[in-house]
N, C-alpha and C positions, 0 to 999 in steps of 0.2 A: 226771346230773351237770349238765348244760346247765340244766335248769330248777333247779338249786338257785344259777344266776347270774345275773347282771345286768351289764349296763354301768356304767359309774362316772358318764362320762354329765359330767366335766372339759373344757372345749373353752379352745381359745385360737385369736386371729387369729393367722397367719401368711403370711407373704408368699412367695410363688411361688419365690424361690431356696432356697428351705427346706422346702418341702413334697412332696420325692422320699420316698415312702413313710410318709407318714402317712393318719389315714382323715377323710373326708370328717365335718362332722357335721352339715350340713345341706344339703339337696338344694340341686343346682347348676343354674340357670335361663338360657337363653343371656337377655344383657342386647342383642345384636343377629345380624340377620339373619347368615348365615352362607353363600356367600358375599352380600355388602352390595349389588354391584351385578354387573350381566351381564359375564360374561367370556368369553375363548378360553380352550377345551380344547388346541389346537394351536397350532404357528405356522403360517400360512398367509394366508388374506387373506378380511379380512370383507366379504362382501358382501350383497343381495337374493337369496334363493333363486331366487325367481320367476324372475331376469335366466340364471340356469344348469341350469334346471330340464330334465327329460326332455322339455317341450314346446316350452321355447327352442333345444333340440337345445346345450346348455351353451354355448351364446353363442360361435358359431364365431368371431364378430366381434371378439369381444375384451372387456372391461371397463377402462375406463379409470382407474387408478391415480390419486387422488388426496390422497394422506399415508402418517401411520405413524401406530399405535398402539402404545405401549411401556407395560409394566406400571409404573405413578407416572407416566406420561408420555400419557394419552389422546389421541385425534383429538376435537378438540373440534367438528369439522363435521358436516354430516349425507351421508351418502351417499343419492343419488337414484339413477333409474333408470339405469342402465349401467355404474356406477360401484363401486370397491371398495378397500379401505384396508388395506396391509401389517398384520397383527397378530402380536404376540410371544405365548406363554403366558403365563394370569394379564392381561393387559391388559383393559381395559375394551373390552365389545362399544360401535362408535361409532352414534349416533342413526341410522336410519333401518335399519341391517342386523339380517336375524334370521338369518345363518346363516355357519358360517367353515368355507373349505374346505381341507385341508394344502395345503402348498405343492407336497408331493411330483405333486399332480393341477393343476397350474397350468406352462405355459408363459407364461413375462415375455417381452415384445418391448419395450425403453424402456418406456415409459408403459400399456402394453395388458398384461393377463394375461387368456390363453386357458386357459379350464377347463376340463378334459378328463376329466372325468366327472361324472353328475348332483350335483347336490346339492337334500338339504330344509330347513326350514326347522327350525331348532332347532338343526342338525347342528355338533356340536364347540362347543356353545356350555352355559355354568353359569350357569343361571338366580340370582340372588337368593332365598336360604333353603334353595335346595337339598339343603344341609346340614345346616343346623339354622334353623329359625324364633323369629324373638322371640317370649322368653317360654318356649321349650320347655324341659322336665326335662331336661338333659343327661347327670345321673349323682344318684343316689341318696344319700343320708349312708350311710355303712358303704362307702363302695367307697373302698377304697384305691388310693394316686395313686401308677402307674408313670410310665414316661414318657408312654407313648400318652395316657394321662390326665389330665398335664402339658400336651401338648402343645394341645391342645384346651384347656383353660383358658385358655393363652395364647394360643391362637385368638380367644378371645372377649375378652381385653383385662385381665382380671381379672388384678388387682397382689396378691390375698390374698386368702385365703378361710378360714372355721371349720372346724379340724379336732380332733378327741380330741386331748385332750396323753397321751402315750405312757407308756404303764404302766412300774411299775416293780416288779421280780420279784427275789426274793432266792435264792440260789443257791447250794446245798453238797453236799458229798460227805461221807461217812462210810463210814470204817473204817481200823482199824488199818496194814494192809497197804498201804493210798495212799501214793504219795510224785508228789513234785512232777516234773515234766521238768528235769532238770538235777541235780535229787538223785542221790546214788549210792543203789542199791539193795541191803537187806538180803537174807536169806534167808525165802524166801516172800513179799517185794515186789512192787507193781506198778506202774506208773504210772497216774495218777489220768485217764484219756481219757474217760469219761463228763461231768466240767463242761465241761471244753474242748470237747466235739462239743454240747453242752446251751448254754452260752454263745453261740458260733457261731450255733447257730438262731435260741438269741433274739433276737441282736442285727440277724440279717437281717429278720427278722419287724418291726424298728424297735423293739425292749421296752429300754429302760435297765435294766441286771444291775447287783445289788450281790451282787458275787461276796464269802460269805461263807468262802471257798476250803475246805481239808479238816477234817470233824470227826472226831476220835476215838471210836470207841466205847465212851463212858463215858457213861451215862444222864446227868448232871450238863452236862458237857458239850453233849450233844445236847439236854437241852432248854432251857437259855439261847439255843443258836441260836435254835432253832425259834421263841421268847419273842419273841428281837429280831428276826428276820428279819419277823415279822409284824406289828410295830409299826410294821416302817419300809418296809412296799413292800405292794405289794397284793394279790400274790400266793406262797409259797413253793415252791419247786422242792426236792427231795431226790433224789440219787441212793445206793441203796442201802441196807441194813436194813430193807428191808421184806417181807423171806422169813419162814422161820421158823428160822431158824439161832439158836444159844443168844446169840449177839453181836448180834441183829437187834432195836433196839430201838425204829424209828421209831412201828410203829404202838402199841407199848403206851404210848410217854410221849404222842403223842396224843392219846391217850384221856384221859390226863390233865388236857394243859395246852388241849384242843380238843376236836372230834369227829369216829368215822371215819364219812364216807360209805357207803362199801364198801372191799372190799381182795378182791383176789384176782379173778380174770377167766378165763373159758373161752379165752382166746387165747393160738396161741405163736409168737413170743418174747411174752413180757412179762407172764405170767399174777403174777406178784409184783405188783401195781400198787393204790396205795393213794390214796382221794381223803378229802379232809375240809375242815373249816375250824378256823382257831383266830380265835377271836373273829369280825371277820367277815374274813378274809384265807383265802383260796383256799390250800388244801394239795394239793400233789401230788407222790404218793410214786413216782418211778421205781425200776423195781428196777437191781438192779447191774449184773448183765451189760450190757456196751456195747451190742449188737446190740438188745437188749429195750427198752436204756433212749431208742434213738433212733426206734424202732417205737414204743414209746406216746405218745413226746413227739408225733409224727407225726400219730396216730391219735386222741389224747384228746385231749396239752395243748394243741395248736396251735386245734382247736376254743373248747375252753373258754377261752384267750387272744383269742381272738375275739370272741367274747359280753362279755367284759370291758372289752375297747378299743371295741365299738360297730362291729366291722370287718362285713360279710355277705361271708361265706366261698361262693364258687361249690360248688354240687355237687361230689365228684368224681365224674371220669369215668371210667366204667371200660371197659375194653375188652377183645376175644375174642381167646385165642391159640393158635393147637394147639402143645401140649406136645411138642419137638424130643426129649424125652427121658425117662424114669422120672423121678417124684417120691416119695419117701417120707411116707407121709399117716399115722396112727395116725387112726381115727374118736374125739371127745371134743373138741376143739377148733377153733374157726378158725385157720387155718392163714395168716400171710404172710412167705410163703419171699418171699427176693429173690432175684431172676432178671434177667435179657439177653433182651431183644425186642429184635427184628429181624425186618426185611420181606424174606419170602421172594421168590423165581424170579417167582412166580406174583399178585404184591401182597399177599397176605395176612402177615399176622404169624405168627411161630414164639418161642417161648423155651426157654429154656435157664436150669440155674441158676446164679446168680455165686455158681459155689464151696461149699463147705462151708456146711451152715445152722445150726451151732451157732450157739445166740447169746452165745457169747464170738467169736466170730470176725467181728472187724470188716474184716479185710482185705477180706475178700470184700464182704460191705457196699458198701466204697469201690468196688467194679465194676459194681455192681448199676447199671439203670435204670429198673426198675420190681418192685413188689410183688407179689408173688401173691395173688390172694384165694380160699382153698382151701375151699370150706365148712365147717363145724363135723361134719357126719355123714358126709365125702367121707373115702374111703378113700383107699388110693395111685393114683395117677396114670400110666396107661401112656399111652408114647407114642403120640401120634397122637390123642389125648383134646384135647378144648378148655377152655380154661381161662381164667378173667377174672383183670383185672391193671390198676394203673392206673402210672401211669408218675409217678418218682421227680427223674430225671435233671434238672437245672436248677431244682430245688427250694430250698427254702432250705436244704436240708441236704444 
């Protein structure tokens, strides 16, 4: 799927109050030293190391106090031999000292502080560049801007920077039985919770949704969506009709008005799942079930959303858990049950499943904090068995 995409490869300036989650689109270069010039790690009082050194036996004598250093506020003098100068954190180290000792190892008498234990030279003190050096790569094009990401840009001074302009994805549901939240419900109703958790994602991911809201299942119908949703965004989303049920008609008018990639998948939830294009606009077929359709958005679309925007998606990571309990495995597919990791007595991690794994059951879902990854030839699961899993919790979903 990934190789039949590309990036769009759209950028626009935009300025630093506005670039919380969008992606980078060309590498980020510091424009200066980081930090600019020598500073305190502590407050304490910058001195000559040499004057409190293991061989001065820390200057029983005293060091004679003369100024302050405050951060925006420097000692613009030089400290000579005996001599040392109050310093705040972040302040500018003053000329002649390479070393700042806390205050907590200083006795003050008026104008004298006795240092009461060795110091080196360098100690508690942030060299110039330390950081980051002029000229250095800071961040890559494709890395998307949290805060931390934020925060370091604005380190560097940068009022705006190129980012991708932010896809836009068209989004519907199909079938008879959908009704809206607030609608009364007929017999055999449901409500339509599949766009609402698929919308959500998107729009945490940063995608502008043109929510095409519920289609009917009438071939006619469904495929004008399909027609307009992919004249006007860049990529299609569909939740539903892509099984084989007699009312299932996503992937045959596809065929039609586009083409299928693939359909159907060795993995459960979500072995329904349908990719293609119509024209050159991205298709992708969630199937119905709620639980499926938020495991493949997961697993596929959020990748292939990637690749689109020009984002570089980290690895996931996955990690080992002994199974707290039986899982029910059938060998034929991959397996991602959602489960409850927790750090056992001992440091190690145990899980447990959240709840029922059908995938009509969202409740459970909503408890879950990480996935299971059960192999595809893994039978059931006894406890005491280890198990990989990557963690869900604080996701965009």
């Amino acid at each position: 799927m990934l190789t039949q995409l590309q990036h769009l490869g759209r950028t626009e300036l935009v300025g630093l109050d506005q670039l919380l989650n969008r992606i980078l689109a060309d590498d980020v270069h510091s424009p200066i030293d980081v930090p600019s010039f020598a500073n305190s790690a502590m407050d304490g009082y910058a001195l000559r190391a040499a004057d409190v050194s293991e061989a001065a036996h820390f200057s029983s004598q005293g060091l004679t106090l003369i100024g302050t250093s405050l951060a925006g506020h420097p000692f613009t003098g030089r400290v000579s031999e005996g001599e040392c100068v109050r310093i705040m954190t972040g302040a500018s180290l003053p000329l002649g000292a390479d070393a700042v000792v806390m205050q907590e190892h200083c006795q003050v008498q008026d104008s004298l502080v006795i240092v009461t234990s060795a110091v080196t030279e360098g100690q508690n003190v942030r060299y110039p560049s330390e950081d980051l050096a002029q000229g250095e790569c800071v961040f890559k094009a494709g890395t998307r801007i949290n805060a931390r990401v934020l925060a370091v840009l604005s380190s560097l001074g940068l009022e705006q920077v190129y980012v991708y302009r932010p896809l836009t994805v068209a989004l519907f549901s199909t079938g008879d039985e959908l009704k809206t939240p607030g609608q009364l419900l007929g017999p055999g109703d449901i409500y339509d919770s599949n766009r609402i958790a698929v919308r959500a994602m998107l729009e945490r991911i940063g995608v502008k949704v043109a929510d095409y809201g519920i289609i009917k299942d009438e071939p006619d119908a469904i495929r004008h969506a399909l027609i307009s949703a992919a004249s006007n965004a860049d990529a299609v989303i569909t939740s539903g009709g892509v099984s084989v049920g007699d009312a299932d008609y996503i992937k045959q008018i596809l065929e039609e008005v586009g083409h299928v990639g693939f359909w159907k998948l060795a993995i459960k939830p979500g072995k329904p799942f349908a990719f293609g294009h119509i024209n050159d606009t991205a298709f992708f077929g969630l199937p119905g079930n709620p639980v499926s359709a938020a495991v493949t958005f997961h697993l596929l679309v959020r990748p292939a959303l990637a690749t689109l925007s020009g984002e570089t998606l980290a690895p996931t990571v996955t990690l080992q858990a002994q199974a707290l309990m039986d899982f029910k495995k059938s060998p034929g597919r991959m397996d991602f049950q959602r489960g409850i990791v927790s750090t056992q007595a001992d440091g190690s991690l145990g899980v447990v499943a959240a709840g029922a794994q059908s995938s009509g059951v969202f409740s459970a879902m909503a408890e879950a904090n990480c996935l299971l990854h059960l192999e595809q030839d893994r039978g059931n699961v006894t406890a005491g068995e280890t198990v990989s899993l990557e963690l869900i919790d604080g996701l965009y979903w």
